[in-house]
Backbone as CSV, one residue per row, in Angstrom:
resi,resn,N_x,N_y,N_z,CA_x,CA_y,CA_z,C_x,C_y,C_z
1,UNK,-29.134,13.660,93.386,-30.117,12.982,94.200,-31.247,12.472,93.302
2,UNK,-31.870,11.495,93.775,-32.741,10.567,92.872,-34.148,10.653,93.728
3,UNK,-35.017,10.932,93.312,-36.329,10.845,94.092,-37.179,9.662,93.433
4,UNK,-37.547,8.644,94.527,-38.535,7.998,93.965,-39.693,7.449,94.432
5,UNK,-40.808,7.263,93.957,-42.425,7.358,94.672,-42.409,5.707,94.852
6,UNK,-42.862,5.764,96.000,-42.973,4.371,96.636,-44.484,4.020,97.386
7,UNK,-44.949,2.654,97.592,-45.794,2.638,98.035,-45.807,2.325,99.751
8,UNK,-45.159,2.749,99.982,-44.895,2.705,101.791,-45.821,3.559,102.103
9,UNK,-46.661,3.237,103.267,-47.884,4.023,103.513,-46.446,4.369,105.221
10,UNK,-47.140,6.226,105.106,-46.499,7.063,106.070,-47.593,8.038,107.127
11,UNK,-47.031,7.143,107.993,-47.818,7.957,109.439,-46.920,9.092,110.264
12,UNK,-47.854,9.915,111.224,-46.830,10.797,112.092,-46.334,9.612,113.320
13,UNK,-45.692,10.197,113.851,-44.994,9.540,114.894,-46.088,9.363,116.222
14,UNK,-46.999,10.664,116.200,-48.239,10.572,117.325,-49.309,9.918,116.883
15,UNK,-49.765,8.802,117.485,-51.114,8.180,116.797,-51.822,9.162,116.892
16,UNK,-53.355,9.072,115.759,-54.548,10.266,116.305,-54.963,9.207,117.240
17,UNK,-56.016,9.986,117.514,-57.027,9.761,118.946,-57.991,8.515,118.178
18,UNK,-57.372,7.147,119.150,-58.179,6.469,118.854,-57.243,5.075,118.211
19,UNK,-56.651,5.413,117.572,-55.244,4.612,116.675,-54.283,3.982,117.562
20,UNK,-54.855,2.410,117.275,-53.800,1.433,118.311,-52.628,1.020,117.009
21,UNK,-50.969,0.960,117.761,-50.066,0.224,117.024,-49.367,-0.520,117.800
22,UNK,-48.764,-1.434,116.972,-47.556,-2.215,117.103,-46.583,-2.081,115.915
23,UNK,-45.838,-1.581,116.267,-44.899,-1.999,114.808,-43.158,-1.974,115.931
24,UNK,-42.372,-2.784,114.743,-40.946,-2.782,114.786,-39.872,-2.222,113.714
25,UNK,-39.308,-1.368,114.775,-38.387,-0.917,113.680,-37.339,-1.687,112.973
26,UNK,-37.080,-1.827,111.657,-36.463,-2.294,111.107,-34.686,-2.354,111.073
27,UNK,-34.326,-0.810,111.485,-32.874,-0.743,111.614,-32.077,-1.739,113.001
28,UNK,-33.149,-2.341,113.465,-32.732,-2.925,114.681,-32.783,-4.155,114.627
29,UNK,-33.719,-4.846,113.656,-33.972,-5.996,113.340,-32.672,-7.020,112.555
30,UNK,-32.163,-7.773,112.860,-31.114,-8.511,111.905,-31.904,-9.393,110.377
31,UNK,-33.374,-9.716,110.544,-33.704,-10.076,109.673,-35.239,-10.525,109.224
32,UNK,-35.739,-9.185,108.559,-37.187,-9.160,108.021,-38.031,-9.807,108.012
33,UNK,-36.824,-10.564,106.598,-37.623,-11.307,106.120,-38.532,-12.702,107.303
34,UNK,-37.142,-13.136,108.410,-37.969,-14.330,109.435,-39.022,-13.319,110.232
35,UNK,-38.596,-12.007,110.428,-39.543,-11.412,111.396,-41.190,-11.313,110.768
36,UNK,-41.049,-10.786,109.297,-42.392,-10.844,108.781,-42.979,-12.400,108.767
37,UNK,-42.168,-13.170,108.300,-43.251,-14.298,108.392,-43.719,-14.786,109.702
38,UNK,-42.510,-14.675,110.696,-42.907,-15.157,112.270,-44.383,-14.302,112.672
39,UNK,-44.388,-12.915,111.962,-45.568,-12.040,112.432,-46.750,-12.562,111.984
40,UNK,-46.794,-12.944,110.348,-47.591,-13.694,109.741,-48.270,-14.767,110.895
41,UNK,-47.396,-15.548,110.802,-47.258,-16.854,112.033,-48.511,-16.810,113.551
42,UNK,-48.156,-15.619,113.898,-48.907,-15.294,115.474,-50.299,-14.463,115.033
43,UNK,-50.236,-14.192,113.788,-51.885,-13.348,113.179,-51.657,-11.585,113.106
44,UNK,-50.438,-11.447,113.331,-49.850,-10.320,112.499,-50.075,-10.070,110.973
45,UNK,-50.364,-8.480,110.553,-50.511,-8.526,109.114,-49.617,-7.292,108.753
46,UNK,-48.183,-7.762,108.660,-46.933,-6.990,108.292,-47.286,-6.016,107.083
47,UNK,-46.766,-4.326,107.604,-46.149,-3.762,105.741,-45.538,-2.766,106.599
48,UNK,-44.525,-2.621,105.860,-44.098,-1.969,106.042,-44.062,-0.463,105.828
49,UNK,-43.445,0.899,106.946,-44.339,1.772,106.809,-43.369,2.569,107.534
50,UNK,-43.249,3.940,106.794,-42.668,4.922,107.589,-42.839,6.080,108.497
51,UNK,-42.438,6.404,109.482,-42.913,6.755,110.300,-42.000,8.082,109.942
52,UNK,-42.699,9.081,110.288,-42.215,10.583,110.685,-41.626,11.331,111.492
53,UNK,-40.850,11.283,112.284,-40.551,12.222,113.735,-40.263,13.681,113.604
54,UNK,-40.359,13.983,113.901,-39.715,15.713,114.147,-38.529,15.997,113.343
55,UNK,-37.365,15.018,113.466,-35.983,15.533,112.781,-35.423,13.643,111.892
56,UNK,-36.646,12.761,112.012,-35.907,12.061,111.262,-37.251,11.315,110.956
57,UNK,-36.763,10.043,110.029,-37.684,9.647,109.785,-37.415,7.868,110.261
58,UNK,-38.350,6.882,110.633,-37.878,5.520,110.560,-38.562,4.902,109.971
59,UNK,-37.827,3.809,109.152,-38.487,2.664,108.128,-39.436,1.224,109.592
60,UNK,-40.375,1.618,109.554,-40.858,0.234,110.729,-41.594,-1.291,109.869
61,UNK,-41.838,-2.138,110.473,-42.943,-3.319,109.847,-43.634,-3.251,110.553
62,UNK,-45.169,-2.402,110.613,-46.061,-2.172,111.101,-46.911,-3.831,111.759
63,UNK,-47.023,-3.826,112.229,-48.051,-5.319,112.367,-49.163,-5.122,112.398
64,UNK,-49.810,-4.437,113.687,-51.420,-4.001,113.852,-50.930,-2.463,113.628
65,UNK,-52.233,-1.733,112.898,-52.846,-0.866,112.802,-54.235,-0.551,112.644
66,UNK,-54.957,0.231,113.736,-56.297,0.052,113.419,-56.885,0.812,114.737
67,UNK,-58.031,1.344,114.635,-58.762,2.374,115.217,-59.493,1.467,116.614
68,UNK,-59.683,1.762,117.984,-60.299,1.400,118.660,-60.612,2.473,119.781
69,UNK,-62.037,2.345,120.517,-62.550,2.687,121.643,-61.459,3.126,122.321
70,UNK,-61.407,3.435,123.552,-60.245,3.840,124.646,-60.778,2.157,125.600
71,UNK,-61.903,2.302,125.565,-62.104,1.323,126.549,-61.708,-0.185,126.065
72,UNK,-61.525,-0.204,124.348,-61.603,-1.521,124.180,-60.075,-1.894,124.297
73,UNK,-58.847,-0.939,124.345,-57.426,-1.341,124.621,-56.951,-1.973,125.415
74,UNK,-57.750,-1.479,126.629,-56.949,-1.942,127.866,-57.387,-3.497,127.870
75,UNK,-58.457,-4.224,127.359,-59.072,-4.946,127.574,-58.020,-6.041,126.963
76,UNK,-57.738,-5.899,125.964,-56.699,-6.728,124.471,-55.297,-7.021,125.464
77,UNK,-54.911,-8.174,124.993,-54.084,-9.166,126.203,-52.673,-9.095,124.530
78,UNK,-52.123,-7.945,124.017,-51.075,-7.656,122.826,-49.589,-8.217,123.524
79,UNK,-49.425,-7.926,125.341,-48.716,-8.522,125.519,-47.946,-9.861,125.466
80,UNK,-48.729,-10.851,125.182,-48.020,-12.424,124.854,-47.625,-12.332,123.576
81,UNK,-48.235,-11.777,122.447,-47.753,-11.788,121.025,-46.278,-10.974,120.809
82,UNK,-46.324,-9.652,121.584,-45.642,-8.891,121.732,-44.054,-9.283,122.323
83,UNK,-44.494,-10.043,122.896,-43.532,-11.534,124.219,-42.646,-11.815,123.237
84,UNK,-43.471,-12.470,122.016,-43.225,-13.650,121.537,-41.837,-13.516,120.315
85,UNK,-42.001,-11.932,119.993,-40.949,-11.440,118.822,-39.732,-11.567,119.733
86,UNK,-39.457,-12.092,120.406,-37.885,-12.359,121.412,-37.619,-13.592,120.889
87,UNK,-38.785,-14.774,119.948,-38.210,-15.722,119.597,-37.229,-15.783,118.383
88,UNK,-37.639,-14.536,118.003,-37.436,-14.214,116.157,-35.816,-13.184,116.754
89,UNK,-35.413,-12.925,117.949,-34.334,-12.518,118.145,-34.755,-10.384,117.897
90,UNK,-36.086,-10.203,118.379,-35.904,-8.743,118.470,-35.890,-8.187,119.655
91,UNK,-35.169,-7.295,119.760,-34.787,-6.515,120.569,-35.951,-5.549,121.687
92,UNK,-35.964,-5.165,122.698,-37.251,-4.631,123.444,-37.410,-3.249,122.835
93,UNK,-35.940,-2.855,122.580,-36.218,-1.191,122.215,-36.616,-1.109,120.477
94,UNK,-36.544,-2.370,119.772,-37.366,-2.267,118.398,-38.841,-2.637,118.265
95,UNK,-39.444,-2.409,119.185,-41.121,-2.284,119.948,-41.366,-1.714,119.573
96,UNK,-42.306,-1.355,118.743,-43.084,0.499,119.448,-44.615,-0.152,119.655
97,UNK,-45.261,-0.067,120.761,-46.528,0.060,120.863,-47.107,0.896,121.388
98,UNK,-47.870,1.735,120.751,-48.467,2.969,121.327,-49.635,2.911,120.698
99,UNK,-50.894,3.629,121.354,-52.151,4.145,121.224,-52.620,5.718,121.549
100,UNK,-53.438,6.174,120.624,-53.300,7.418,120.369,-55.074,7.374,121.566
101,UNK,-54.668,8.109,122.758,-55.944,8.196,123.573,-56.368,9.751,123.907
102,UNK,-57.168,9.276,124.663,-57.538,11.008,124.668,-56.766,12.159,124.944
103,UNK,-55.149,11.935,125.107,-54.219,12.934,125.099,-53.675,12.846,123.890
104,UNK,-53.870,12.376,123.009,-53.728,12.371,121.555,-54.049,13.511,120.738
105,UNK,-53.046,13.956,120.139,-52.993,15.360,119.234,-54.210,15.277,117.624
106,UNK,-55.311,15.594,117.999,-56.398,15.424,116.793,-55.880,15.787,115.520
């Protein structure tokens, strides 16, 4: 086995309290490379980033990451952008959007 240090920035699978995402998983995606630039495209700022779970791990292309209010989420209209990765041919279940709110594990 070969170990090697990479610069993929790695989150848990639970946002903390406060931590809005979007990202797509990659194993589902047919092709990155149009998905990152299409993200580029709509004001997405792609890297890719691995995520942690309990018993596995997944490679995602993060788009948004970034800390907000509880109150300022609901307000943000992520759905049309979110819409829009159906043009680039992704799939609903290679979504993940979640926000880490006040049931969020500190």
């Amino acid at each position: 086995m070969v170990a090697t240090k990479t610069n993929v920035k790695q989150l848990s699978w639970v946002p903390e309290k406060g931590e809005h995402r979007i990202s797509v998983d990659v194993s589902k995606v047919p092709d990155v490379g149009s998905l990152w630039t299409f993200a580029q495209s709509i004001g997405f700022y792609p890297e890719l980033t691995a995520i942690a779970y309990p018993s596995r791990i997944e490679v995602h292309l993060m788009l948004l990451h970034q800390r907000l209010a509880p109150s300022t989420v609901l307000g943000l209209e992520y759905t049309v952008m979110i819409d829009r990765l159906s043009e680039v041919g992704i799939v609903d279940d290679a979504i993940r959007h979640c926000y880490g709110g006040e049931m969020a594990v500190e």
